[in-house]
N, CA, C and O of each residue as an XYZ file, in Angstrom:
556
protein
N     -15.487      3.392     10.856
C     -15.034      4.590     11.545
C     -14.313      5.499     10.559
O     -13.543      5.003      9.737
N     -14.556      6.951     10.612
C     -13.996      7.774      9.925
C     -12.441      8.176     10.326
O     -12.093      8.741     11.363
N     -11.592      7.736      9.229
C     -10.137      8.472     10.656
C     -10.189      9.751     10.447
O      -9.098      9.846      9.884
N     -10.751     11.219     10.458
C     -10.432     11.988     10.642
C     -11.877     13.009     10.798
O     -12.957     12.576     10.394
N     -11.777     14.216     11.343
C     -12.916     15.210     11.881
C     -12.718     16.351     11.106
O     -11.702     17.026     11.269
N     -13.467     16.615     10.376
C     -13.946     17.698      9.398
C     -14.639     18.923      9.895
O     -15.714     18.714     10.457
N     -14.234     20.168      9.800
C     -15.184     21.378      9.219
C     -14.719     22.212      8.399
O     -13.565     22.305      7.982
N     -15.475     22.731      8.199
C     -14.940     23.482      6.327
C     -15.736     24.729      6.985
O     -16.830     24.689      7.549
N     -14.905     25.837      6.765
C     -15.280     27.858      7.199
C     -14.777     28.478      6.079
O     -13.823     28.137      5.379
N     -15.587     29.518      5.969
C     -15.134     30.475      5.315
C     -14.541     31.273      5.037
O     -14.618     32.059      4.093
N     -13.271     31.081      6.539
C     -12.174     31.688      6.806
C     -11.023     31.808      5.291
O     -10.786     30.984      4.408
N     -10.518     33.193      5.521
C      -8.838     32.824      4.346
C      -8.475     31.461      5.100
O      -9.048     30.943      6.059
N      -7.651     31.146      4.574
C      -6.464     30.011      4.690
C      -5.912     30.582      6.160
O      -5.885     30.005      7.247
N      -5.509     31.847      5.817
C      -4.174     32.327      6.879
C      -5.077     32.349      8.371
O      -4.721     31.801      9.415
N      -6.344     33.143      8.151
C      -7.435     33.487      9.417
C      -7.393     32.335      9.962
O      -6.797     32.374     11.038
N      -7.978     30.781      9.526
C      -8.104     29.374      9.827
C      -7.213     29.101     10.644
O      -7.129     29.019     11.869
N      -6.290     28.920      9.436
C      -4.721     28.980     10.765
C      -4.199     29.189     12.126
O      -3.794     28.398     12.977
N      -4.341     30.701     12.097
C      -4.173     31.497     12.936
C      -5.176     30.735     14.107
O      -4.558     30.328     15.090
N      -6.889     30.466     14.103
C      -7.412     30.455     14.467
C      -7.524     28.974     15.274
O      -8.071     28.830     16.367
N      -6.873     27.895     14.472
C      -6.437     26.142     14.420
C      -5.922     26.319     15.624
O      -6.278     25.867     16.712
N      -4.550     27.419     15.159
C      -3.371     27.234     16.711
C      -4.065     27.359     17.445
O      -4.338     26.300     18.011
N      -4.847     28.650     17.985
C      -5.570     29.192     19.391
C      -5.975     28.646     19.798
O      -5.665     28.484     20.979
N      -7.169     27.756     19.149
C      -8.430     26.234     19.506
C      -7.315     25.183     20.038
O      -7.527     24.735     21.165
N      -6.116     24.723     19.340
C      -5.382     23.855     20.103
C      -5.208     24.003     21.216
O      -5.783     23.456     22.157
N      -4.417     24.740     21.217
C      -3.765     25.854     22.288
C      -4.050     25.610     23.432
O      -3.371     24.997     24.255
N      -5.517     26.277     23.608
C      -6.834     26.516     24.554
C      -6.944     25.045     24.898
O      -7.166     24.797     26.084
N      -6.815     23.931     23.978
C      -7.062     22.248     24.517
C      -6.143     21.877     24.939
O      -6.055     20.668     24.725
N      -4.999     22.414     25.679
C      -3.573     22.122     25.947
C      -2.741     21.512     24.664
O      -1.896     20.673     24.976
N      -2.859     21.803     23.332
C      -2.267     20.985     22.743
C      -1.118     22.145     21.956
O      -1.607     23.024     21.246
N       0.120     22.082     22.104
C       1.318     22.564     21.319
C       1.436     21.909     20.144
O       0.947     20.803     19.913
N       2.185     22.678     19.264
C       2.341     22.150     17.942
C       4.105     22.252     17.841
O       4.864     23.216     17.745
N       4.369     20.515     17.927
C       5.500     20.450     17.685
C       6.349     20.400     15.983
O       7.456     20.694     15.531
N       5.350     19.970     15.588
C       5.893     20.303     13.699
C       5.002     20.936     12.571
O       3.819     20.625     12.432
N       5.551     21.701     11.902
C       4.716     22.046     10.847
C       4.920     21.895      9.356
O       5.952     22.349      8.860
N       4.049     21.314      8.632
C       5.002     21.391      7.221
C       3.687     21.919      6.471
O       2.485     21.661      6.531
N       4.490     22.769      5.751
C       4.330     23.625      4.399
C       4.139     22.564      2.956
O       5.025     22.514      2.102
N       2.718     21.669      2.841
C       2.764     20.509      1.720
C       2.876     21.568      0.686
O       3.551     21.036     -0.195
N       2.509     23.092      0.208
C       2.868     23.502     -0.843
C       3.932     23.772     -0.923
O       4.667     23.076     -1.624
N       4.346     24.697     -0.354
C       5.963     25.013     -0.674
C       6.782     23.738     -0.560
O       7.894     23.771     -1.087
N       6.471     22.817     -0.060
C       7.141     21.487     -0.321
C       7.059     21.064     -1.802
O       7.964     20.520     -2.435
N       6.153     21.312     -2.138
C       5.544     20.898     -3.580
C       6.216     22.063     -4.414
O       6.992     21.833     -5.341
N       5.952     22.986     -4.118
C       7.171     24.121     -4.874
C       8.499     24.063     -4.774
O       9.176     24.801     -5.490
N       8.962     23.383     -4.080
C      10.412     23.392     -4.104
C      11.029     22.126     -5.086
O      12.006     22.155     -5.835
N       9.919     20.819     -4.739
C      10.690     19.570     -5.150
C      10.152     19.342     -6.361
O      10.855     19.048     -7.328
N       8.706     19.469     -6.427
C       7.653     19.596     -7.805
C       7.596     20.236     -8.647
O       7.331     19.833     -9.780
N       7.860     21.582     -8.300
C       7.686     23.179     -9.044
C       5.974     23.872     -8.966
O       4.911     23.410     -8.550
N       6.312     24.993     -9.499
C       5.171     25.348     -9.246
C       3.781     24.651     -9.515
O       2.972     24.475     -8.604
N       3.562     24.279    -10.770
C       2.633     24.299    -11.475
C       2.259     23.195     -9.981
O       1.622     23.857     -9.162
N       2.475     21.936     -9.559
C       2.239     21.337     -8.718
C       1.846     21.535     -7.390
O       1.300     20.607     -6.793
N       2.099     22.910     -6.686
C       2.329     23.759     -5.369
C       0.672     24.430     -5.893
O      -0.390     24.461     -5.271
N       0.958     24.821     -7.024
C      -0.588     25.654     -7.605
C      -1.645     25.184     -7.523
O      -2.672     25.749     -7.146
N      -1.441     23.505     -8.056
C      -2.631     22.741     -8.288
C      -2.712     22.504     -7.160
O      -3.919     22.275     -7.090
N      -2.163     22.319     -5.724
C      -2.989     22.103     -4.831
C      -3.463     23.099     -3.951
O      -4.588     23.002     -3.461
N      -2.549     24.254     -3.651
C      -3.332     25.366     -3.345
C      -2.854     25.166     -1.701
O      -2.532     24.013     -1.416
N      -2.797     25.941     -0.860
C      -2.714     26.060      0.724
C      -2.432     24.852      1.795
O      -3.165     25.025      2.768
N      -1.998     24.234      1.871
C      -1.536     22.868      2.879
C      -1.115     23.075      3.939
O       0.032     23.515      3.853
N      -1.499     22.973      5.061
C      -0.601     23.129      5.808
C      -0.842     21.661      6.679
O      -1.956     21.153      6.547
N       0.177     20.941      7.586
C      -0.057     19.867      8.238
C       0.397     20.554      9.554
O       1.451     21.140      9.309
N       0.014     20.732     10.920
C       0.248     20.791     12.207
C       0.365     19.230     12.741
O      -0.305     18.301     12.289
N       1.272     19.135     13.712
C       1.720     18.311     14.405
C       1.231     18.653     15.945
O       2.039     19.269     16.640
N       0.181     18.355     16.420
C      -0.111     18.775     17.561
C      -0.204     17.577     18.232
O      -0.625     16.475     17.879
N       0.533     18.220     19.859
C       0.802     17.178     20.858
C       0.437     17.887     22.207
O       0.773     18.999     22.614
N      -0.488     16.751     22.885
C      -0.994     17.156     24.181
C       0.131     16.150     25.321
O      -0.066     14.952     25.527
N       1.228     16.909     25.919
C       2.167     16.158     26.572
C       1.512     14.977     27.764
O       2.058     13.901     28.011
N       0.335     15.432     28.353
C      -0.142     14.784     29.130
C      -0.961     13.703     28.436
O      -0.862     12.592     28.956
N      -1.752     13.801     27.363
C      -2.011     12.846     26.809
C      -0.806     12.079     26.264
O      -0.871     10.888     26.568
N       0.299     12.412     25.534
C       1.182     11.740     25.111
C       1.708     10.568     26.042
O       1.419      9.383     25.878
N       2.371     10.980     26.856
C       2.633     10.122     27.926
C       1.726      9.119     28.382
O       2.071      7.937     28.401
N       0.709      9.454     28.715
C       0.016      8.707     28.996
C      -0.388      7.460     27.672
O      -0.732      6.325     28.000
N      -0.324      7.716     26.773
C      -0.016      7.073     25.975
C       1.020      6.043     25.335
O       0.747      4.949     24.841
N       2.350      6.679     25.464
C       2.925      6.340     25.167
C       3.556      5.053     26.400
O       4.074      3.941     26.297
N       3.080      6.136     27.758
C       3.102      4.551     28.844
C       2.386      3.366     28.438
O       2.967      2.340     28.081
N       1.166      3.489     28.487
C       0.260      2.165     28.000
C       1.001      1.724     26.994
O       1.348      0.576     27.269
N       1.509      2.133     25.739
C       1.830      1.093     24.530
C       2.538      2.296     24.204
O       2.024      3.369     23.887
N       4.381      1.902     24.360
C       5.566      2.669     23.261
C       5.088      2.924     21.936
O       5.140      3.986     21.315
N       4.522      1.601     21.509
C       4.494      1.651     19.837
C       3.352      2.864     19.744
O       2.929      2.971     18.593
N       3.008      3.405     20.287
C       1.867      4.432     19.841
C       2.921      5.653     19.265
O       2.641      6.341     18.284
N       3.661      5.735     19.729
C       4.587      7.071     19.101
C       4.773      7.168     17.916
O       5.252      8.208     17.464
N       4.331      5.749     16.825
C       3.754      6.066     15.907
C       2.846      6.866     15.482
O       3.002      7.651     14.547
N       1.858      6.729     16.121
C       0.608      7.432     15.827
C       0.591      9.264     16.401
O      -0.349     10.056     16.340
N       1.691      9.438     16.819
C       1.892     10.596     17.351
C       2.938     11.326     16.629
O       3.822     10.770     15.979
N       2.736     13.232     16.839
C       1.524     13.501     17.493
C       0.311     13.639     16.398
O       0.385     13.236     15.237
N      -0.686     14.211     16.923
C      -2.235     13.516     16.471
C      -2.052     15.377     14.961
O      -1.715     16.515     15.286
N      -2.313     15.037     13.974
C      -2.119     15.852     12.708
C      -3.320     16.387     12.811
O      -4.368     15.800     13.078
N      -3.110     17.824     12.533
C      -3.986     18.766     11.766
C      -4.074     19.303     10.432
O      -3.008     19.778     10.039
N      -4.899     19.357      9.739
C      -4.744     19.720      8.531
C      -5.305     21.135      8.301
O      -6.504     21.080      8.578
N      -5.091     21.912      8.059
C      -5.817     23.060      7.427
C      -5.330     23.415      5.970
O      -4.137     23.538      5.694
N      -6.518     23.595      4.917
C      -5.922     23.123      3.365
C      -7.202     24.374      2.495
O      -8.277     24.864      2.842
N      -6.346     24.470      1.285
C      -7.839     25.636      0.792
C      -7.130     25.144     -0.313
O      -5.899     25.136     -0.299
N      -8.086     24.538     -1.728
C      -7.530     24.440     -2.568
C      -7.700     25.726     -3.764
O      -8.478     26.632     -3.466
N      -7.040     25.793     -4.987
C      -6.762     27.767     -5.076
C      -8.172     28.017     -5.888
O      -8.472     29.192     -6.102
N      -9.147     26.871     -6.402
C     -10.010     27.635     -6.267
C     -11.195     27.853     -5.411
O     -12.128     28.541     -5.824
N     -11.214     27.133     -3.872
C     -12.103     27.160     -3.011
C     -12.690     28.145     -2.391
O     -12.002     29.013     -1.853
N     -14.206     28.190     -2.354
C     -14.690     29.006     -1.673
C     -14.608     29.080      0.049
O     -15.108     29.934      0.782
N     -13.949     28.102      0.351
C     -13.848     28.072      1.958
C     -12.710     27.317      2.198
O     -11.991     26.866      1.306
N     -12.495     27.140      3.656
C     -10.892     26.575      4.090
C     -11.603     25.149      5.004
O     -12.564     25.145      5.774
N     -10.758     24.070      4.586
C     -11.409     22.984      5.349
C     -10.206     23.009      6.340
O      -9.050     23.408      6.208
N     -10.961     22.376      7.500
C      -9.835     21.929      8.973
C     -10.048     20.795      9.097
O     -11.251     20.534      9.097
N      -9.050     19.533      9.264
C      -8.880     18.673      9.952
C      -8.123     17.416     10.867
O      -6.919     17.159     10.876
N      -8.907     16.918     11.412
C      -7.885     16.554     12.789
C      -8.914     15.123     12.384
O      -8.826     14.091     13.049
N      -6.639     14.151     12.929
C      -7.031     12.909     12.724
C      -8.039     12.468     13.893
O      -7.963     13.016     14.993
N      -8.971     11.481     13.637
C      -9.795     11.265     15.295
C      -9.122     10.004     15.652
O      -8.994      9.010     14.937
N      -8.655     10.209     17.023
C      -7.640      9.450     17.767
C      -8.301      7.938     17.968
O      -7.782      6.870     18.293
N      -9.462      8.247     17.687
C      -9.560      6.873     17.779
C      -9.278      5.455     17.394
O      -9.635      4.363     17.837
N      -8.327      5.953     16.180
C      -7.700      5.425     15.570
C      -6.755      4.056     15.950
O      -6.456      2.949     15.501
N      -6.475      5.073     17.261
C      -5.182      4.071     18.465
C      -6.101      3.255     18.639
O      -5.786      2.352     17.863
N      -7.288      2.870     19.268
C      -7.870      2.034     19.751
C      -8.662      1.233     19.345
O      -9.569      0.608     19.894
N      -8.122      1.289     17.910
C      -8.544      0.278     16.669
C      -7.011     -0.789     16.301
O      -6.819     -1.912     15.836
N      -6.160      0.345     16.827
C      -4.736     -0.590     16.580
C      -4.214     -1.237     18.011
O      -3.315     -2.079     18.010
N      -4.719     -0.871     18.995
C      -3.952     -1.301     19.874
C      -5.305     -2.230     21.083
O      -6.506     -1.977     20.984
N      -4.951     -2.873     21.731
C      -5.820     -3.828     22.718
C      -5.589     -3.312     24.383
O      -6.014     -4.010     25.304
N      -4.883     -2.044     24.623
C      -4.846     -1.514     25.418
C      -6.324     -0.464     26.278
O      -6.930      0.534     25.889
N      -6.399     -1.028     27.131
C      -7.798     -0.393     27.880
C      -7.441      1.303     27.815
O      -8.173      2.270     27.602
N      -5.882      1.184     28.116
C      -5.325      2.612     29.042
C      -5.370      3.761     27.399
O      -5.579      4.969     27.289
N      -5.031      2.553     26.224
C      -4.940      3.962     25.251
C      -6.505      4.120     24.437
O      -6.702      4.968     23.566
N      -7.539      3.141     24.905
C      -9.165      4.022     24.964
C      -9.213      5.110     25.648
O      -9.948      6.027     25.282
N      -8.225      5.234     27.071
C      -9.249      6.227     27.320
C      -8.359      7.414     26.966
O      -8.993      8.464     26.860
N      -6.780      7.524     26.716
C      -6.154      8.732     26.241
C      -6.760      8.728     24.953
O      -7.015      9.925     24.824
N      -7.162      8.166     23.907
C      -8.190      8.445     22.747
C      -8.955      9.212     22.932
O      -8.830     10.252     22.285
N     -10.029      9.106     23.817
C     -11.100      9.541     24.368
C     -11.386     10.670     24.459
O     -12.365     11.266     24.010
N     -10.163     11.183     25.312
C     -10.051     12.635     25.780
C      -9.333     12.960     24.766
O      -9.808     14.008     24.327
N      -8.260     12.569     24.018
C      -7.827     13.555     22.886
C      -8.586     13.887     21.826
O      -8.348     14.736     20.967
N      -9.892     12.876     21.974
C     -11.085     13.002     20.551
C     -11.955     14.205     21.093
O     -12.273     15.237     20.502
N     -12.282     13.757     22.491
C     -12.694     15.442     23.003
C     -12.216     16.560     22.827
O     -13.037     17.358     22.373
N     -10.751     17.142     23.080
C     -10.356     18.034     22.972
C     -10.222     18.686     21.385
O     -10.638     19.810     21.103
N      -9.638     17.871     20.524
C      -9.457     18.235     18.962
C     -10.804     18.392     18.459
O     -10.952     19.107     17.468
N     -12.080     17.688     19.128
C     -13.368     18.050     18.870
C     -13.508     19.402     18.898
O     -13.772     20.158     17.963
N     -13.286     19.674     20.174
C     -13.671     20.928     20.606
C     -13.026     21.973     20.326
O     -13.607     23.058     20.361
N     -11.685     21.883     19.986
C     -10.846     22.697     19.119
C     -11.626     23.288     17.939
O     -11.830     24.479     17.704
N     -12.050     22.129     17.191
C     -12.556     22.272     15.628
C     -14.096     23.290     15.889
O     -14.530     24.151     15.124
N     -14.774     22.773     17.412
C     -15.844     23.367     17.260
C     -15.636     24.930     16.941
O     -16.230     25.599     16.096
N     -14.656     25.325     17.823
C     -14.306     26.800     18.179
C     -14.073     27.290     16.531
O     -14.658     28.158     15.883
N     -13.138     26.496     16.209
C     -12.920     26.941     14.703
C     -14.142     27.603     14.135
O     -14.308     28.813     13.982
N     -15.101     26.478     13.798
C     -16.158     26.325     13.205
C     -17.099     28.022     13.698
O     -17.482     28.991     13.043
N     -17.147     27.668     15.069
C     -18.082     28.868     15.738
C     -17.440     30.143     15.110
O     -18.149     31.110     14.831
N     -16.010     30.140     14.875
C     -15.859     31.760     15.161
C     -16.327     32.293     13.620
O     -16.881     33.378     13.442
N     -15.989     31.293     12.496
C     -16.348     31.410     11.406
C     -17.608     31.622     10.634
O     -17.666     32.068      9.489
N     -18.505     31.292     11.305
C     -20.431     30.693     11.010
C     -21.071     32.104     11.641
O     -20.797     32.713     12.675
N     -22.112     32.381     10.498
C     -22.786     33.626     10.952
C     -23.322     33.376     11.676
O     -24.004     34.218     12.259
């Protein structure tokens, strides 16, 4: 199994972005954290390090109704939460890749029936997030 769902657009960095949130959004999913891996890397690394990797961003997106439901079946899942987005352009790329961990992940770690099926539907939705991405970008 792959842990994570890929598409790569031709979007800037910033357009992607912009475009990541909305697709969440639209899947009920809020973004409770965000980190800046370059300017992280510029601050603690310095530049030359922030350079070499070029655009990072990590989203923390959480679907409350999936959460719960999750986190009922098995506490320890709040590990695995919430489910990460990546949107990343490295500085010399011709395109911006997006991606989202695939939840299925939980149901490789855990023996719970109840967190297959909040997997399930959160693999649907971040699917379908990414599709939108993908669509708005593709001639």
């Amino acid at each position: 199994m792959n842990y994570a769902h890929t598409v790569t657009v031709t979007a800037s960095f910033h357009d992607a972005v912009a475009r990541t949130r909305a697709a969440l959004q639209e899947q009920g999913f809020g973004i409770l954290t965000e980190i800046d891996v370059r300017a992280t890397f510029d601050d603690k690394l310095g530049a030359e390090s922030s350079q070499a990797l070029g655009d990072y961003l990590i989203l923390g997106a959480c679907n409350p109704a999936l959460a719960q439901r999750a986190l009922s079946a098995e506490p320890d899942m709040g590990l695995l939460l919430p489910c990460n987005v990546v949107v990343r352009r490295g500085p010399d790329a011709a395109a911006t890749t997006v991606q989202a961990i695939n939840p299925q992940t939980m149901v490789e770690l855990s023996s719970s029936a109840d967190i297959e099926g909040v997997a399930d539907e959160a693999d649907t939705r971040l699917l379908a997030s990414l599709e939108v991405v993908k669509a708005e970008f593709t001639a």
